[in-house]
PLY file of the C-alpha trace (Angstrom):
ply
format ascii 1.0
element vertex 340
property float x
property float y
property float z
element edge 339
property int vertex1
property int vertex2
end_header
133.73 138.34 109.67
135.27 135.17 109.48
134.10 132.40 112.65
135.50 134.16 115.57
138.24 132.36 117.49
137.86 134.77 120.76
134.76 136.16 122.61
134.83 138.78 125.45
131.42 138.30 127.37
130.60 142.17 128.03
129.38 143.11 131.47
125.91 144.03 132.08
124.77 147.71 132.87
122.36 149.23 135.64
121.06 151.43 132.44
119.53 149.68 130.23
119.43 152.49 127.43
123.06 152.26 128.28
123.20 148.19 127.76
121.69 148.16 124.50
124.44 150.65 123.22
127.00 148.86 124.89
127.99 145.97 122.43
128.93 149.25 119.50
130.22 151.44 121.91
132.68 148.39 123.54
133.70 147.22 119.62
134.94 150.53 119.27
136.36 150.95 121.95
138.94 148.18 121.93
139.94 148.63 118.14
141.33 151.83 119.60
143.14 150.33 122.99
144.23 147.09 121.53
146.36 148.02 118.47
146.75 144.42 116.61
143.37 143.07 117.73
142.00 143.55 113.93
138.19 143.34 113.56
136.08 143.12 116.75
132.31 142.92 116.18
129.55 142.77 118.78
127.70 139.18 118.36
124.92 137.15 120.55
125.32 133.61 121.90
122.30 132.06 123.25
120.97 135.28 123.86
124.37 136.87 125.40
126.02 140.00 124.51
129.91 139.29 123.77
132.17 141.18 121.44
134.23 138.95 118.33
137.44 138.83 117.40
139.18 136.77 114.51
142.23 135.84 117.21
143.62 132.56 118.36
146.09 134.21 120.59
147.01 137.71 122.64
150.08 138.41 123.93
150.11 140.50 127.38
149.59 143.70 126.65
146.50 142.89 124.53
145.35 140.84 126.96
145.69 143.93 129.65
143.98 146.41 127.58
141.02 143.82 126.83
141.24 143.61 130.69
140.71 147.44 131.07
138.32 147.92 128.99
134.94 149.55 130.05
132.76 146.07 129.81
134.65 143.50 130.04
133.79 140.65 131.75
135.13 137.47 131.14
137.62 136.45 127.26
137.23 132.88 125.89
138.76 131.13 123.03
136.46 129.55 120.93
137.30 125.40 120.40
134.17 123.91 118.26
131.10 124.37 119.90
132.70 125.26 123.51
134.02 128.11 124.48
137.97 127.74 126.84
137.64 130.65 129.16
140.99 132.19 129.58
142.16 134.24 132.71
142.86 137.84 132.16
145.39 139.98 134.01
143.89 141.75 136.64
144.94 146.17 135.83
142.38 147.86 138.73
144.54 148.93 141.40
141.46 149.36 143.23
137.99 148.15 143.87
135.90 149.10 141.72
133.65 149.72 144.07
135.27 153.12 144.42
133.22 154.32 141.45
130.30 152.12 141.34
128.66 153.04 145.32
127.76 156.32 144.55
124.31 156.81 143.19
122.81 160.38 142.55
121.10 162.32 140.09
123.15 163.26 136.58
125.76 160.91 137.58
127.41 159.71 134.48
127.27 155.81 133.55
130.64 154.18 135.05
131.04 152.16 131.71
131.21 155.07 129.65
133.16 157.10 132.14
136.00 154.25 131.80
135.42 154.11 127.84
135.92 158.20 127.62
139.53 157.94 129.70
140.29 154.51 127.37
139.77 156.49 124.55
141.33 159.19 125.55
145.00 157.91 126.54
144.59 155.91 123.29
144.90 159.23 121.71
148.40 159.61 123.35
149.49 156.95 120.67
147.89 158.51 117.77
148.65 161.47 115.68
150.99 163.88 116.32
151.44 162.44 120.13
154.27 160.96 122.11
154.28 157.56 122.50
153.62 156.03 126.34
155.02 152.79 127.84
152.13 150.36 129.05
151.50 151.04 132.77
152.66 154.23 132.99
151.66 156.77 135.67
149.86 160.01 134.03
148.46 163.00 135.81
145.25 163.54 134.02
142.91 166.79 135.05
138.85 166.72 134.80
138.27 170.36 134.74
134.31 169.77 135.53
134.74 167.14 137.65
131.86 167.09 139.66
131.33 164.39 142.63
134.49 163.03 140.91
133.58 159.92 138.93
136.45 160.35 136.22
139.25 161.07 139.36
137.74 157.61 140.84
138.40 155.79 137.84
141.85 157.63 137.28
142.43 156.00 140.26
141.50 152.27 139.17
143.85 152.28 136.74
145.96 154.11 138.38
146.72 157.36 137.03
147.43 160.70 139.48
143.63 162.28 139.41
143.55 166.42 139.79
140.27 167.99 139.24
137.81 171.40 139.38
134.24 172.69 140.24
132.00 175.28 140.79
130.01 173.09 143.08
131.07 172.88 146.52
128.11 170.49 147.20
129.69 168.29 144.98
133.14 168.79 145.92
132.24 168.07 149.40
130.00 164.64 148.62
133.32 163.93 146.76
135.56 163.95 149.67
133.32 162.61 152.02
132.71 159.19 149.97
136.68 158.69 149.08
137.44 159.67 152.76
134.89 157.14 154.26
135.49 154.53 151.43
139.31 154.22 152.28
138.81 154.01 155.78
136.62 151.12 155.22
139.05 149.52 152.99
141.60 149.93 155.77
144.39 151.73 152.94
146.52 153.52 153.94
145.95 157.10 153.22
145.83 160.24 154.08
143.23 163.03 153.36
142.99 166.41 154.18
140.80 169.51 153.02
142.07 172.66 153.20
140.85 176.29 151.96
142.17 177.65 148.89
143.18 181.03 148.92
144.37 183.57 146.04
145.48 186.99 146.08
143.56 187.37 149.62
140.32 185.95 148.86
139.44 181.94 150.14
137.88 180.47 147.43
136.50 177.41 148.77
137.35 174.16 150.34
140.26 172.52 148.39
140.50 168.29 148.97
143.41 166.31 148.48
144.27 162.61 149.17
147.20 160.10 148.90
147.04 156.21 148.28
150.18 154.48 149.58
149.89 150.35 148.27
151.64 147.60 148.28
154.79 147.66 145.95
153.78 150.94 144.42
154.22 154.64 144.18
151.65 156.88 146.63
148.79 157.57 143.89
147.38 161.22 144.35
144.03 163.11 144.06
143.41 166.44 144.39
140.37 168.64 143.35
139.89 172.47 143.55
136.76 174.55 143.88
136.75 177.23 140.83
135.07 178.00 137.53
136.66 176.01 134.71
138.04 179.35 132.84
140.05 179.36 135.65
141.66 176.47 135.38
145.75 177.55 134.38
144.96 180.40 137.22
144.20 177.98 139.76
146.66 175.22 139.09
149.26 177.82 138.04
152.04 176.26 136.28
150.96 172.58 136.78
150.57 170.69 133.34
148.49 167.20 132.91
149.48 164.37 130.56
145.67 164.17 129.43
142.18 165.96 130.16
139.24 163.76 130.81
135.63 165.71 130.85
131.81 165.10 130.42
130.84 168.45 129.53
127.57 169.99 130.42
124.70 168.79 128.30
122.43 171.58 128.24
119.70 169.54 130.06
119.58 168.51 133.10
122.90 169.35 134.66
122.78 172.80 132.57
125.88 174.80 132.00
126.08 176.86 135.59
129.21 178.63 136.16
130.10 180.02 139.50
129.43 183.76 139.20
125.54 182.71 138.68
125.20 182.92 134.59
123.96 180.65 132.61
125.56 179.97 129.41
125.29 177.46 126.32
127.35 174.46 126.47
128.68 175.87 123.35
129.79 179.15 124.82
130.92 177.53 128.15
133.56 175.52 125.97
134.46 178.22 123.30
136.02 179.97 126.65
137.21 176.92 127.99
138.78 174.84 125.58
141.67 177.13 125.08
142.43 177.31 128.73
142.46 173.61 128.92
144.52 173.21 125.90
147.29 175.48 127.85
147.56 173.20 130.53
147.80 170.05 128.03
151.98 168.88 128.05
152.91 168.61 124.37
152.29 165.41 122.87
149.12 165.47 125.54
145.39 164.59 124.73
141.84 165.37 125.61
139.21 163.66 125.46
135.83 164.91 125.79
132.08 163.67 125.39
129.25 166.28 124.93
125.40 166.63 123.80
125.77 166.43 119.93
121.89 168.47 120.16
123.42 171.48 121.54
127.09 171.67 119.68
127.64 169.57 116.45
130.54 167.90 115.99
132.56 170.48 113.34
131.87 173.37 115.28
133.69 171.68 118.38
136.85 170.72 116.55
136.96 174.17 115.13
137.19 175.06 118.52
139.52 172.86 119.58
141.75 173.47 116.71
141.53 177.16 117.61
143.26 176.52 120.98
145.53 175.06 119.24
144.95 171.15 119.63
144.93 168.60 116.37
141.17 166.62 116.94
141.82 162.94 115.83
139.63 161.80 113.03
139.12 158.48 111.06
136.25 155.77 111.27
138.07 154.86 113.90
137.32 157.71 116.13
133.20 158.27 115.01
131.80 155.23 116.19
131.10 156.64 119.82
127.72 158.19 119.35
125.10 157.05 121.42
121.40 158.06 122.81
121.34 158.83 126.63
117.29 160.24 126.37
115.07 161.93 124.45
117.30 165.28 124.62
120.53 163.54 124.46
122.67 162.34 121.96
126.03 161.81 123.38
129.64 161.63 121.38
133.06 162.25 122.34
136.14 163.52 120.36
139.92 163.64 121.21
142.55 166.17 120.02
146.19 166.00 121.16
148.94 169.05 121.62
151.43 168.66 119.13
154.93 168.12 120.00
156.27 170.39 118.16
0 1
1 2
2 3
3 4
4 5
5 6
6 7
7 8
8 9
9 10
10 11
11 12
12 13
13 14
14 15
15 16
16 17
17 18
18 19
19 20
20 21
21 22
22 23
23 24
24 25
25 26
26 27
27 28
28 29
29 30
30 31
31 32
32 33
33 34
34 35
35 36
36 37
37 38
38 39
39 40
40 41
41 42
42 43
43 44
44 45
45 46
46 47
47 48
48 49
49 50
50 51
51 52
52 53
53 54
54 55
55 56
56 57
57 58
58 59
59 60
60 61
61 62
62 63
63 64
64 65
65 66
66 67
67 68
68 69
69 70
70 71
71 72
72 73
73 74
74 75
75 76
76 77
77 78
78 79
79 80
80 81
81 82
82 83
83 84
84 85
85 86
86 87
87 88
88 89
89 90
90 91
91 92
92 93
93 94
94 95
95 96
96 97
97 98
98 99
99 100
100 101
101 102
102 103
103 104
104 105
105 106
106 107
107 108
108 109
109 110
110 111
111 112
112 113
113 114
114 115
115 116
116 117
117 118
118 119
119 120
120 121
121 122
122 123
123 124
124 125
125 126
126 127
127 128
128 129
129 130
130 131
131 132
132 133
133 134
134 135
135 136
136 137
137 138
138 139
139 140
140 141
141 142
142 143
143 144
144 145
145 146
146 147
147 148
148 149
149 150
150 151
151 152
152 153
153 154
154 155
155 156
156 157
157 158
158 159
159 160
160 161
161 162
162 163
163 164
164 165
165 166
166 167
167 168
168 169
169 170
170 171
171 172
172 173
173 174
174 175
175 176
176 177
177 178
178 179
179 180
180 181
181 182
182 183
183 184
184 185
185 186
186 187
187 188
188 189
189 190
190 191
191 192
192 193
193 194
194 195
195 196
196 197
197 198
198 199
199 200
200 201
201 202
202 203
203 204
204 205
205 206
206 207
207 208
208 209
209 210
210 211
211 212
212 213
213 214
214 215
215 216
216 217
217 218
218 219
219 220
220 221
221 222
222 223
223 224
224 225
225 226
226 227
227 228
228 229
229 230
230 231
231 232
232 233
233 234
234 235
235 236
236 237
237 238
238 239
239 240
240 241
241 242
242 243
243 244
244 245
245 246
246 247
247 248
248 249
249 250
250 251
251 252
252 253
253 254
254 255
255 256
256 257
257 258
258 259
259 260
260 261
261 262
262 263
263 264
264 265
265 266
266 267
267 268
268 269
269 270
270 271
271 272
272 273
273 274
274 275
275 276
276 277
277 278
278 279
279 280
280 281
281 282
282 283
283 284
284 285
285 286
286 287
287 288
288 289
289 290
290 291
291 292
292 293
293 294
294 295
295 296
296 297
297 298
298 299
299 300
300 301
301 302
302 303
303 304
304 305
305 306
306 307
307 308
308 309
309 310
310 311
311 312
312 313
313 314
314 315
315 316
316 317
317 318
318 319
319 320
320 321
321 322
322 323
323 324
324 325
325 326
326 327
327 328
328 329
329 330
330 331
331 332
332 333
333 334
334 335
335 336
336 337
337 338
338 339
């Protein structure tokens, strides 16, 4: 490319497998957020990681979506030999700190939590999708949402979070971090768990909470214990604007469902995909990453294009594959509901 006019200095990660990924995985990721941004291309300065762009100038809504993206750090413009740092709008609605204090075993890398929901809600732009207005509040579902890492980040950029799990371990760590983080932020909030019953039978300890800030509507969070299959039982006629999930690998966090089987990744989503894709608004995407070891990549659109969904495709969309380990090779893909 031409001699760059901007950098964005990318943010270091705790993983370094992670880190060395980062620079492709970033590139790629704002071509998709930050429509008129052109070429971006991952270059070293004195030994630093930043990301290059052939741009004198960003208007704000560029500059907001280079703000949200999963590794930014700091955007100069390049004037001879020195680099102009320029101040970028600040889009968390939260600490980040939300997300990053948690530290446990499987726990998916923050960055590429944040890159997966980028990427996804970039796919509400793209294809047959509706279009969104910048800022706009979404409700977006994680249907294996775990200790909640993708409903924390909802939250950052503040989206309405709802999620499910067959782990009430997990659920519980969940509610007992948010609960004790927003105390200590002094926010107020409310929280409450409550059991969730249907036709008779309690299923499990259900956790919702509300964030009331400054100037802004109450942002909401909700998670329900269940197997994913369930999903359009549980939530009953609720529909999301986008669904946001790391799906088992096959590996370490295995593909447990609640009644005790174990089943493939590939078989887990073959039954699950279509119920997600009936809670999915029209015009509505999901975005999913997954072990490309245990499912390839054509045999999961055909799935999601069974339920229904149109998987986006393009150079654009098949530069997220990365190596988490030696039995890992992680992608993502994102298919919207048509509208009509």
């Amino acid at each position: 490319m031409a001699v760059p006019r901007c950098l964005i200095l990318l943010a270091p990660s705790a993983n370094h497998v992670y880190a060395g990924q980062s620079p492709k995985l970033s590139s790629a990721e704002l071509t998709l957020i930050c429509p008129g941004i052109g070429t971006v291309a991952p270059t070293q300065l004195a030994g630093v990681d930043y990301l290059a762009a052939d741009l004198d100038s960003l208007d704000g809504p560029q500059l907001a979506a280079i703000s949200r993206a999963s590794a930014t750090m700091a955007y100069y413009l390049v004037e001879g030999d020195l680099l102009r740092p320029v101040a970028l709008p600040r889009t968390d609605l939260v600490d980040d700190d939300l997300v990053t204090i948690p530290k446990y075993q499987g726990k998916t890398n923050e960055q590429f939590t944040r890159l997966l929901l980028n990427v996804t809600l970039a796919g509400l732009e793209a294809g047959p999708a509706r279009r969104r207005d910048d800022g706009q509040r979404l409700a977006i579902l994680d249907p294996m949402c775990g200790r909640g890492t993708t409903l924390s980040t909802c939250w950052l950029e503040g989206h309405d979070a709802f999620g499910i799990d067959d782990d009430a371990k997990a659920l519980e760590a969940m509610a007992a971090h948010l609960s004790t983080w927003l105390r200590r932020k002094r926010l107020k909030h409310t929280t409450r768990v409550s059991k969730l019953r249907r036709e008779g039978r309690t299923l499990g300890k259900r956790f919702d909470a509300e964030l009331r800030l400054p100037g802004a509507e109450p942002l909401t969070m909700a998670a329900l214990p269940g197997d994913t299959r369930d999903s359009a039982q549980l939530w009953g006629r609720k529909t999301f604007d986008a669904i946001v999930t790391d799906a088992p690998y096959g590996v370490v966090h295995g593909a447990h469902t609640g009644s005790g089987a174990h089943r493939s990744p590939a078989g887990l989503l073959a039954e699950a995909v279509p119920v997600w894709a009936s809670q999915l608004r029209r015009g509505g995407a999901l975005g999913m990453s997954w072990n490309t070891h245990g499912l390839s990549r054509e045999d999961l659109e055909s799935i999601l294009a069974e339920a229904g969904l149109t998987p986006l495709t393009g150079p654009q969309w098949s530069h997220f594959s990365h190596r988490v380990d030696s039995s890992i090779q992680r992608d993502l893909v994102v298919a919207v509901r048509p509208v009509d």
